[in-house]
Structure formats: structure tokens, C-alpha cells
C-alpha positions in Angstrom: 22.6 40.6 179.7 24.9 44.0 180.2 24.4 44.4 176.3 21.6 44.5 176.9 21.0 47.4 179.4 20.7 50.9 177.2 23.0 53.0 179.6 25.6 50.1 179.6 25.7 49.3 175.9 25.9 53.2 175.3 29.4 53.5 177.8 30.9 49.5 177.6 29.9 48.9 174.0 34.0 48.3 172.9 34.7 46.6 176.7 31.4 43.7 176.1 32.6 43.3 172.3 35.9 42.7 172.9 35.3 40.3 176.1 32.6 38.7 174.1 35.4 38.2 171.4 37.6 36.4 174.1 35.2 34.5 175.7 34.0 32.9 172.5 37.5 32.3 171.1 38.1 30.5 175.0 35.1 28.1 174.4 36.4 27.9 170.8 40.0 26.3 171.9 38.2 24.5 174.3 35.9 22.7 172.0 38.6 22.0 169.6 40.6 20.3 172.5 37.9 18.3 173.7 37.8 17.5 169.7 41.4 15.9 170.1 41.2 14.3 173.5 38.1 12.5 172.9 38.2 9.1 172.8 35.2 8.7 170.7 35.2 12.0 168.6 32.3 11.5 166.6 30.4 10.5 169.7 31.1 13.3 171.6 30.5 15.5 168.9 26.5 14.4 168.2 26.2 14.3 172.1 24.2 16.6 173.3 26.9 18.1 175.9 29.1 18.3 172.2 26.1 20.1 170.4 25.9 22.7 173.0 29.6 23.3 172.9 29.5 23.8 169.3 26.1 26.1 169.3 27.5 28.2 171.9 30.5 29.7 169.9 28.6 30.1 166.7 26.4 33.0 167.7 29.4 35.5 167.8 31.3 34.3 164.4 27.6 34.8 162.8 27.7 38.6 163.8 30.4 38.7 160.7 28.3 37.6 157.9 24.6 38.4 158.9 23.7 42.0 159.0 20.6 40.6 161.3 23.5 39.4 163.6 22.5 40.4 167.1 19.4 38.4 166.7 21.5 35.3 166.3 23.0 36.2 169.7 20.4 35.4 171.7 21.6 31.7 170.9 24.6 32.3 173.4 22.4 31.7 176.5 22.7 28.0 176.1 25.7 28.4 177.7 24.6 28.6 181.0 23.2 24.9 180.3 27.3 24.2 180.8 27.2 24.7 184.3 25.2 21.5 184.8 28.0 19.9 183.9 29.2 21.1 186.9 26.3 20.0 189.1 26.5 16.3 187.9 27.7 15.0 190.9 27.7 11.3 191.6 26.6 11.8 195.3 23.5 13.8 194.1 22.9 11.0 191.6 20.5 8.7 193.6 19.0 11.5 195.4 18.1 13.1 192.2 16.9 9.9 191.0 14.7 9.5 193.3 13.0 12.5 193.3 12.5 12.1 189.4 11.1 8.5 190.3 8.5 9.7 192.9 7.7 12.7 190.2 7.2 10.4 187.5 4.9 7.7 189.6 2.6 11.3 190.4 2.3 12.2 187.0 -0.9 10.6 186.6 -2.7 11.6 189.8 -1.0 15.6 189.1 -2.8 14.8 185.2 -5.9 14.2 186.9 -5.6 17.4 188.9 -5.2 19.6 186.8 -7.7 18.5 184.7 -9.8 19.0 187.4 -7.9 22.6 187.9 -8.7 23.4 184.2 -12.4 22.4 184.8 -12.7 24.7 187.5 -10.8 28.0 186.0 -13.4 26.8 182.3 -16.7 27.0 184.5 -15.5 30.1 187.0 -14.2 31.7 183.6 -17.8 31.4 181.9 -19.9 32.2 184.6 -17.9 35.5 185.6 -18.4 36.2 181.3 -22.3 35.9 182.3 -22.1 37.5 185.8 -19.8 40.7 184.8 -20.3 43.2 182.8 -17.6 44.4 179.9 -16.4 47.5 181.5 -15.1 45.9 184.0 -12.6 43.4 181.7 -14.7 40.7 181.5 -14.9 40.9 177.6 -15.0 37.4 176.3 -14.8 33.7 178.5 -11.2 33.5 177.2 -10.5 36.8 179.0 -12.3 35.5 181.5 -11.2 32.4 182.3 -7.5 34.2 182.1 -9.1 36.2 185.2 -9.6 32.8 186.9 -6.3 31.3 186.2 -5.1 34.7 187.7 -7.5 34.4 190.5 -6.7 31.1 191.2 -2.8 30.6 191.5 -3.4 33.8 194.2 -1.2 35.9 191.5 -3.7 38.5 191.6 -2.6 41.1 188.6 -5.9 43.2 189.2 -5.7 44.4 185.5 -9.4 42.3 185.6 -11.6 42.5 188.9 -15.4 42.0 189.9 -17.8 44.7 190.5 -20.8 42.9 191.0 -21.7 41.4 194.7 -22.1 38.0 193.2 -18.9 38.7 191.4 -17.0 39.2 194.2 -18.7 36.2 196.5 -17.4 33.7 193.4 -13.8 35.3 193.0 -13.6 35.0 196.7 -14.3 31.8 196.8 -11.9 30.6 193.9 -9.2 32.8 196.0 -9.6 30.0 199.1 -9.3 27.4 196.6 -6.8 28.6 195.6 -4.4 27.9 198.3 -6.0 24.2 198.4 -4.4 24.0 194.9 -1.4 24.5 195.6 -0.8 22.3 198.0 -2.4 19.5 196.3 0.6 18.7 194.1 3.3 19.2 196.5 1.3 16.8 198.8 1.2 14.2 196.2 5.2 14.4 195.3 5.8 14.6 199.1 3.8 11.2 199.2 5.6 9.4 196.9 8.8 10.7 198.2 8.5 9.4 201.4 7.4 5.9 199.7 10.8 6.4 198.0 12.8 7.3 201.1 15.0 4.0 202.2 15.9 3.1 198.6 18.0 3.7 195.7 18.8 3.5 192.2 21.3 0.9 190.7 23.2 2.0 187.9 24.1 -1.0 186.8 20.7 -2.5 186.3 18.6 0.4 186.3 16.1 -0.4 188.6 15.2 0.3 192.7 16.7 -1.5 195.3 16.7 -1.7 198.6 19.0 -0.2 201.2 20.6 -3.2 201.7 21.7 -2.8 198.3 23.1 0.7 199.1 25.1 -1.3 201.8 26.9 -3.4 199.5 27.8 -1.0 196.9 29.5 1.3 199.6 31.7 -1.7 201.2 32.6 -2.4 197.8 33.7 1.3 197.3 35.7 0.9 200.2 37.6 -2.3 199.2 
């Protein structure tokens, strides 16, 4: 990301090579010793945590032989998906669980949302294409219905705006909705969360259970 920076590539260009030449030759050793401690080399190596040790020290040895080589260093930012390793924790385990349980029993009312949302933004999109007039933006319903999806998640670039009364009545009123729409889906998660709340996931089966369950495992711990 320095690299990247014009003033900072022009006065650091030797300083980012060079550390970039140490860090990769770092995650180099350290993939080859996770190579030798491995139980189950082969495994580790088609894993996907193996795969993105691999991937993220070839960027740098392809600068040698690719005159395109910067391109390929773009590849490097899958490192940062390393420091998930980190936040694997085992006591953020079930709460995580449960949080992708109550997000995955939404998914279909959030499917039927948005198709409603994408109704809305087609139809507001189409009649601000009849309504407007092109010099203000409004040159074709894709472009407009881009104004409505603009409009609507109360983003608001203003590169597109209504000039006409009726114009401006109908982007008003999508701008209300647009706060109801965003609480709709964090409503429906925060529903299903509280459903969840007083349960857990067992790792040994794979399925909910009840606190009681969570009670059992913990004296278990303990003994």
C-alpha cells in the first residue's frame, strides 16, 4: 500500500524492495517449516490455509521472470486473509455460529426483500426516465434506475438530481423509504438472533442444542 503512494515510491523505493524481499523470504521459511512439521503434508498443502501460504510468497519471486511483474503483486494482499487465523478463537466459535445460523435461516425472507428493493429502484428508475428530462442525467432507465439505487440507500452522490416538481415529490419520497430499508434487514437478523439466543452449536454432532447442553460440555471441561 506505501508502494503504492507516488511520493513514497519516489524516496523508499530501495527501503519497500528490500523489506518486501525479507518479508517474503520470512513467509517463505515459514511455509517450508510448516511443510516439515505437518502431520499430514499433503493435506495441509491443498488446504485452503496451505494454498494461501503458498500464493502469498509467489507474487514477489514472479517480479524476476515477468517483465509485467508488478501486476502479479497485487496477488500479495491475500495475506491479510492470514490474520484470521488469528481470530479463530474457540470461545468466539458458538457465538459466531450462531450468528451465521440466524443469517442463514433469514436468507429467504432478506431474498424476498430485496426483490421487492429491486422492484422498487426498476419502477422509480423508469418513471424518473419518463418524468426528467436528459440534461439533467436522466439519459437512459439504466442511468436511471442507478439514480434510484443512489437515492435509495440515502448515499446521495448528486452527480444525477431532479429538476422537475414531480421529480423531486418522487425522489423525496424514495429518500423516506429509504431509511425503512435499511432497517428491514437488520430487523429480520436481529429476529432470528434473539430466536437463537439460549442455544449453541455442538461440534461434535453438528447441530443446535440447548443450554443444558452448554452445561454439560463446560463441567466436562472442567473435569
Amino acid at each position: 500500500m506505501a508502494d503504492s503512494v507516488p511520493s513514497i515510491h519516489a524516496d523508499y523505493f530501495l527501503e519497500l524492495k528490500y523489506a518486501e524481499y525479507f518479508f517474503t523470504a520470512v513467509f517463505t521459511l515459514e511455509y517450508f517449516a510448516r511443510l516439515l512439521v505437518s502431520r499430514h503434508t499433503k493435506r495441509y498443502v491443498f488446504s485452503f490455509w496451505g494454498v494461501i501460504d503458498l500464493v502469498s510468497t509467489i507474487p514477489t519471486y514472479l517480479t524476476f521472470f515477468f517483465p509485467a511483474s508488478p501486476l502479479f503483486r497485487v496477488i500479495r494482499t491475500i495475506r491479510l486473509l492470514r490474520i484470521f487465523k488469528v481470530l479463530r478463537l474457540t470461545r468466539f466459535m458458538g457465538e459466531a455460529q450462531g450468528m451465521g445460523s440466524a443469517i442463514r435461516r433469514s436468507g429467504a425472507k432478506i431474498t424476498v426483500f430485496f426483490g421487492v428493493v429491486l422492484v422498487i429502484v426498476v419502477v422509480m428508475g423508469t418513471l424518473m426516465y419518463v418524468i426528467e428530462p436528459e440534461e439533467a442525467g436522466f439519459t437512459s432507465i439504466p442511468r436511471s434506475i442507478y439514480w434510484a439505487v443512489v437515492t435509495l440507500t440515502t448515499v446521495g452522490y448528486g452527480d444525477i438530481a431532479p429538476v422537475t416538481a414531480l421529480g423531486q415529490f418522487l425522489s423525496a419520497a424514495l429518500m423516506i423509504l429509504g431509511y425503512a430499508v435499511i432497517a428491514v434487514p437488520t430487523g429480520i437478523v436481529s429476529v432470528e438472533l434473539s430466536q437463537t439466543n439460549g442455544k449453541l452449536v455442538c461440534y461434535d454432532c453438528n447441530h443446535i442444542e440447548k443450554t443444558l447442553h452448554l452445561i454439560i460440555a463446560k463441567n466436562a471441561e472442567r473435569t
